[in-house]
C-alpha positions as CSV (number, residue, x, y, z in Angstrom):
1,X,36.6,6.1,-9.9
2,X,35.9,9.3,-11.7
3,X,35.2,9.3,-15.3
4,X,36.5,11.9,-17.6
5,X,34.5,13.5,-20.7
6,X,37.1,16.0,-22.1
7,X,37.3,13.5,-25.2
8,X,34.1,13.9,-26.0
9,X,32.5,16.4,-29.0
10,X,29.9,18.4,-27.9
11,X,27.1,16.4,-30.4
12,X,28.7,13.7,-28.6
13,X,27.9,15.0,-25.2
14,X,24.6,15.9,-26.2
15,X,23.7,12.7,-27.4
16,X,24.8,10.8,-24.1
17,X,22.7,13.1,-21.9
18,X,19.7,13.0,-24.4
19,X,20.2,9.4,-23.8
20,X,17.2,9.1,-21.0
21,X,15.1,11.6,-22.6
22,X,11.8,9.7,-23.3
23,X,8.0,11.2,-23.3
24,X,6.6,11.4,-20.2
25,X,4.8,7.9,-18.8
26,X,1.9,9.8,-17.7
27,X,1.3,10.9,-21.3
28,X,1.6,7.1,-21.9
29,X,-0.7,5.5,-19.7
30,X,-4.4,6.1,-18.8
31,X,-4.0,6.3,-14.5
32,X,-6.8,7.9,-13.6
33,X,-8.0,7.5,-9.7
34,X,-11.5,7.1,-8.7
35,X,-13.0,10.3,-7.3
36,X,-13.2,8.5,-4.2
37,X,-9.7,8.1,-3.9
38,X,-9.1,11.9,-5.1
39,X,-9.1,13.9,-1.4
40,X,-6.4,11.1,-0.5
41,X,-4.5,11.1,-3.5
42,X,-3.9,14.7,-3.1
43,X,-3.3,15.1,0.5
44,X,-0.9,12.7,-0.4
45,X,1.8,13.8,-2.7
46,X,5.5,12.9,-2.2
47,X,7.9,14.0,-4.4
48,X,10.3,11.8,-2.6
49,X,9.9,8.1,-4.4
50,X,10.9,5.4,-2.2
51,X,11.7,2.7,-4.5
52,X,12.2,-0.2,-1.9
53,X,9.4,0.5,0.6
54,X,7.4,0.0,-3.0
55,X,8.7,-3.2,-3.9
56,X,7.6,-4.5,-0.9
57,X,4.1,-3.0,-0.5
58,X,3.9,-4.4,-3.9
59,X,5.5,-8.2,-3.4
60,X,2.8,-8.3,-0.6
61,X,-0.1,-7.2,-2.2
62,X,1.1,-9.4,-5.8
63,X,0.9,-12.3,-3.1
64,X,-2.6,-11.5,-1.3
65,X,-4.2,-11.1,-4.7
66,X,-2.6,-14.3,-5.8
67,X,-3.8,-15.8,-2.8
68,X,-7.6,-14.7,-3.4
69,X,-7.4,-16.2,-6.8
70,X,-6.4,-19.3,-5.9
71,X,-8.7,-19.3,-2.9
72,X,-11.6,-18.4,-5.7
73,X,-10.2,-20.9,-8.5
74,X,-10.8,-23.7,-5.9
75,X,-14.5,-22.7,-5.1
76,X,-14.7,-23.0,-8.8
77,X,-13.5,-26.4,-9.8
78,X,-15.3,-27.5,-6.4
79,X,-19.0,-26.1,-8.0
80,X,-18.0,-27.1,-11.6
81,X,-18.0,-30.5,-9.8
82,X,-21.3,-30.4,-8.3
83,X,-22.4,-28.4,-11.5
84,X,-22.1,-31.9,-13.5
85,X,-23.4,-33.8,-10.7
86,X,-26.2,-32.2,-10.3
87,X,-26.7,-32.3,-14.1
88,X,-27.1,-36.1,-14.1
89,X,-29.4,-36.1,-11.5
90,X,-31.6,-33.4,-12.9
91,X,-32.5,-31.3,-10.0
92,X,-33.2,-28.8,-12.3
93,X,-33.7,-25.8,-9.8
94,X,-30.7,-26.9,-7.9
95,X,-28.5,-26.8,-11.1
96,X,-29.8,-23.7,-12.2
97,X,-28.7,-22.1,-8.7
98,X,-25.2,-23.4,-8.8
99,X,-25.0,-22.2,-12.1
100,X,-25.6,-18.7,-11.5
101,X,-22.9,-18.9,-8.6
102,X,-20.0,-20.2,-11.0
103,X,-20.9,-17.5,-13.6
104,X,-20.2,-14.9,-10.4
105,X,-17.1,-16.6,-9.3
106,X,-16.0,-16.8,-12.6
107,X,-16.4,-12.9,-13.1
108,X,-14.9,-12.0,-9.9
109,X,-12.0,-14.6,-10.9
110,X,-11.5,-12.3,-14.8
111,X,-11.8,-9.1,-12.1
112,X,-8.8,-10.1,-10.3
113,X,-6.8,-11.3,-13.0
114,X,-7.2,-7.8,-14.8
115,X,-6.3,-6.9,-10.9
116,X,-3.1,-8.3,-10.8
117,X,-2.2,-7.4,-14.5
118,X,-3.4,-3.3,-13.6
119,X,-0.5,-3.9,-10.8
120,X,2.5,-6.0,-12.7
121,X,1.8,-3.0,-15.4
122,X,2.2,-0.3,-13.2
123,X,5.1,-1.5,-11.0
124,X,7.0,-2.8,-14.7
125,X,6.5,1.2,-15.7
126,X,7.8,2.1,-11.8
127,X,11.2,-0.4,-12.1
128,X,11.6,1.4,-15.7
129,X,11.5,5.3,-14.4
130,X,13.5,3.9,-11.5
131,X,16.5,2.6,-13.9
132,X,16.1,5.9,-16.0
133,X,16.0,8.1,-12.3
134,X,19.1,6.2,-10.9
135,X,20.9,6.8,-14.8
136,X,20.7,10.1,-15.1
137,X,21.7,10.2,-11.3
138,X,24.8,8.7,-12.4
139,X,25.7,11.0,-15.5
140,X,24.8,13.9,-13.4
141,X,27.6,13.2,-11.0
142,X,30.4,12.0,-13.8
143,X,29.6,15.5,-15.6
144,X,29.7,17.2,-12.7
145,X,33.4,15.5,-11.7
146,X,35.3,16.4,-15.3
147,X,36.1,19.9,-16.2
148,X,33.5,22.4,-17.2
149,X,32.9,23.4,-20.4
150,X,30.1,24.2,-22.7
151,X,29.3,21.1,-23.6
152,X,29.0,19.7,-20.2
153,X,27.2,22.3,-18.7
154,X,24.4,22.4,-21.6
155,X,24.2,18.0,-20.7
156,X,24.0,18.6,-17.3
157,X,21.2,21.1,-17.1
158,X,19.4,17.8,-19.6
159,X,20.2,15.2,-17.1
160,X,18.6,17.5,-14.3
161,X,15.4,17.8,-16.6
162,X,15.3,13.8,-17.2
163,X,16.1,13.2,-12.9
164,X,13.3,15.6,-12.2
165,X,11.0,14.1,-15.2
166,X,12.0,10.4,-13.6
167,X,11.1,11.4,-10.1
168,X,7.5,12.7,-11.2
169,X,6.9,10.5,-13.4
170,X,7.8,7.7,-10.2
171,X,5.8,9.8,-7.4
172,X,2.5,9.7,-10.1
173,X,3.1,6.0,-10.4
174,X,2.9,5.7,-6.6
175,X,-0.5,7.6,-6.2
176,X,-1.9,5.4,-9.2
177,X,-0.6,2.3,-7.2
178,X,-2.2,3.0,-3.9
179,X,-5.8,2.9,-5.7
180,X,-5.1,-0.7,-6.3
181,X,-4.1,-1.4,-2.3
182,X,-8.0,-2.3,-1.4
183,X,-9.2,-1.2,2.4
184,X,-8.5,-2.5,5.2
185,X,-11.1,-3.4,7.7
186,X,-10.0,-3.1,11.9
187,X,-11.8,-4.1,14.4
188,X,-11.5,-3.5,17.8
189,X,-10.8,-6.5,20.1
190,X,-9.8,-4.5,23.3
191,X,-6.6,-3.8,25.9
192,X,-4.9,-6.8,27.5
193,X,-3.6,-5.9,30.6
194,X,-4.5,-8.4,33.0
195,X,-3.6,-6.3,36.5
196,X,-3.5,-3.4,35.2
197,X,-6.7,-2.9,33.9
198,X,-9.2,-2.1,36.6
199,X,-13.1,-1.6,36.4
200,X,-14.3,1.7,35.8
201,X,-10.5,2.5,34.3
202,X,-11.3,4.5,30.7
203,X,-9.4,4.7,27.7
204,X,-9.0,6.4,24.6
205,X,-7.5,4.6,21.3
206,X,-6.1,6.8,18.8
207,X,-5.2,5.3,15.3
208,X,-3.6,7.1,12.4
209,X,-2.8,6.3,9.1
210,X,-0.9,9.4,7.3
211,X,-4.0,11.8,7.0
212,X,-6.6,9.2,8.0
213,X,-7.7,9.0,11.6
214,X,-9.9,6.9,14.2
215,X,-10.5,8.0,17.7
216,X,-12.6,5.5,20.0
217,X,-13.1,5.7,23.9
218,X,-13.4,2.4,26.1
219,X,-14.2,1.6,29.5
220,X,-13.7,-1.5,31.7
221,X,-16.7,-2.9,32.9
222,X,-17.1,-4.2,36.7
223,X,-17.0,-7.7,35.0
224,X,-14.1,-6.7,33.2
225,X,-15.3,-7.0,29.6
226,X,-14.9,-3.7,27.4
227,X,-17.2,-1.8,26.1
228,X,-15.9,0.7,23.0
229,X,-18.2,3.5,21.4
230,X,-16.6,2.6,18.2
231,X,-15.7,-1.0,16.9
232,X,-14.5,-0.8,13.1
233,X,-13.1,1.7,11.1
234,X,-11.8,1.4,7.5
235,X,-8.7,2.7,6.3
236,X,-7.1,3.0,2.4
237,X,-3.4,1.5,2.7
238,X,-1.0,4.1,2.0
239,X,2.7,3.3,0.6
240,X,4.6,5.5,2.4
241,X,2.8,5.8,6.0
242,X,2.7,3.3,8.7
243,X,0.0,2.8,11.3
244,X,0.3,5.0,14.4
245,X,-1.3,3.9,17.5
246,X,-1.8,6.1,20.8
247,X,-3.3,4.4,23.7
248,X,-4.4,7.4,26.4
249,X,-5.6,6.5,30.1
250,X,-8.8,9.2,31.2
251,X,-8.7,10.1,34.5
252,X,-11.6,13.1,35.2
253,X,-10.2,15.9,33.3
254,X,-6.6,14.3,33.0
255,X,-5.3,12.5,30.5
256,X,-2.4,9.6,30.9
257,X,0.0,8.6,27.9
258,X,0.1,4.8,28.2
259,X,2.1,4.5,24.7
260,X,2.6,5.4,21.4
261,X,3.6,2.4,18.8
262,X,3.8,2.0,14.8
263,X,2.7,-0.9,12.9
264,X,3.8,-1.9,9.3
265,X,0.9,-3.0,7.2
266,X,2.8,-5.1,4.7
267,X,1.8,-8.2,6.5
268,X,-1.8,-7.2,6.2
269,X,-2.3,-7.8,2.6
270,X,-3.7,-11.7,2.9
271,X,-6.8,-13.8,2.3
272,X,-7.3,-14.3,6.2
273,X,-8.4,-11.6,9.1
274,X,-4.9,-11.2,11.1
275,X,-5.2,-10.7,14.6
276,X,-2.7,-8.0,16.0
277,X,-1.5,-7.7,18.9
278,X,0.9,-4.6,19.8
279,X,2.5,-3.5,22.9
280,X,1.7,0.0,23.9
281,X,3.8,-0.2,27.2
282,X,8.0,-0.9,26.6
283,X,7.4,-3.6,29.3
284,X,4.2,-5.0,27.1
285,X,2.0,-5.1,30.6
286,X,-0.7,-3.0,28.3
287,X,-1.4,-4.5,24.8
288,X,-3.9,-3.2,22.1
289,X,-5.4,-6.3,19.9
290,X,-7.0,-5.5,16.7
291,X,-8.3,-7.6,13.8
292,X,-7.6,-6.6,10.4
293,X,-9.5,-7.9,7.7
294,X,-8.3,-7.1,3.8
């Protein structure tokens, strides 16, 4: 349906558009990026938010970090345990030991609740510019549908500044959020091909991960293991890029394309290494296994 706004006065008009004006989050909240990060963050900058692929990136990550604090409670109620045991039988040397390792688990326990607390915060102030974004979207386009007059005009050229304000206010959000993603850790497993691969065959693996890149060559041996001149490379996650792998066969001075696959890394973000396991040909008779550690 379109909505009219010829009834309303022009302080009225005003006031509705001014409706979503609100200081700017980033004046609001300390997001500063490690230096590490800083070369990523800016190679990096979308002014595109994608709202759902963020939800997800975060529902997994909220998970994984759940899962390492669950994982890390445990050890502690198991060494609180042997803490009191061991106090009994006053094995003095042995208690002082196990003591020093709860007081670590305990602080990396208090590290990853602030952890998980750093992320709910962020992605709470994300959902909120998101609601405000998708507003003023929607009061842009009823302005826009009733007749024009001064009024109008003067409140859409204020939703515009409150949509763009939204939108850089979300794409900031996203860049402090990936510094909170962790690394993750592949390593090189090899090509599956069974008849296919033959000794002295070589390969080159080519992964990328938006700007991020690994490039490792591979032979098969005459006793068909693999031997790589690389074998782990870490990457940062990224929110908006997937993994691209390129498997090439080298022939002497020529060069094969095997395949070219993505792979989502939402799935990445647990306690456990996951093995993958990717076809590079359409018919899978060429596969690329990796392990990917978080």
């Amino acid at each position: 349906r379109s909505c009219s706004f010829t009834g309303f006065s022009t302080v009225q008009s005003r006031k509705l558009a001014k409706s979503l004006s609100r200081s700017s989050v980033r004046s609001r909240m300390s997001l500063k990026s490690p230096k590490a990060y800083n070369s990523l963050q800016k190679a990096a900058v979308v002014w595109d938010p994608k709202p759902l692929q963020v939800k997800k990136i975060f529902e997994a990550l909220k998970k994984g970090l759940n899962e390492y604090l669950e994982a890390h409670q445990a050890e502690l109620d198991y060494l609180s345990g042997r803490h009191k045991d061991t106090k009994r039988n006053s094995r003095l040397a042995f208690y002082y030991d196990l003591d020093k390792q709860i007081r670590t688990v305990e602080r990396y326990i208090r590290k990853l609740e602030f952890h998980i607390s750093k992320v709910e915060e962020l992605y709470e102030a994300y959902t909120i510019q998101c609601r405000l974004r998708d507003g003023a979207a929607n009061m842009k386009h009823a302005f826009s549908l009733s007749p024009s007059t001064k009024a109008s005009r003067e409140s859409l050229v204020e939703l515009y500044k409150n949509f763009q304000e939204c939108t850089e206010d979300m794409c900031f959000i996203e860049g402090a959020l990936e510094v909170h993603l962790g690394e993750f850790h592949l390593k090189m497993k090899g090509l599956v091909g069974f008849a296919r691969l033959c000794p002295g065959d070589q390969y080159e693996v080519f992964v990328r991960l938006g700007r991020q890149k690994w490039r490792l060559k591979g032979k098969i041996e005459t006793d068909d293991s693999q031997t790589w001149d690389e074998e782990e490379k870490i990457f940062i996650p990224n929110l908006h890029e997937k993994f691209e792998i390129k498997v090439t066969e080298l022939r002497g001075l020529a060069t094969i394309l095997v395949g070219v696959v993505t792979c989502d890394s939402i799935n990445f973000f647990t306690t456990k290494p996951q093995a993958i396991i990717v076809d590079i040909t359409e018919l899978g008779t060429i596969k690329l296994q990796l392990e990917v550690l978080w």
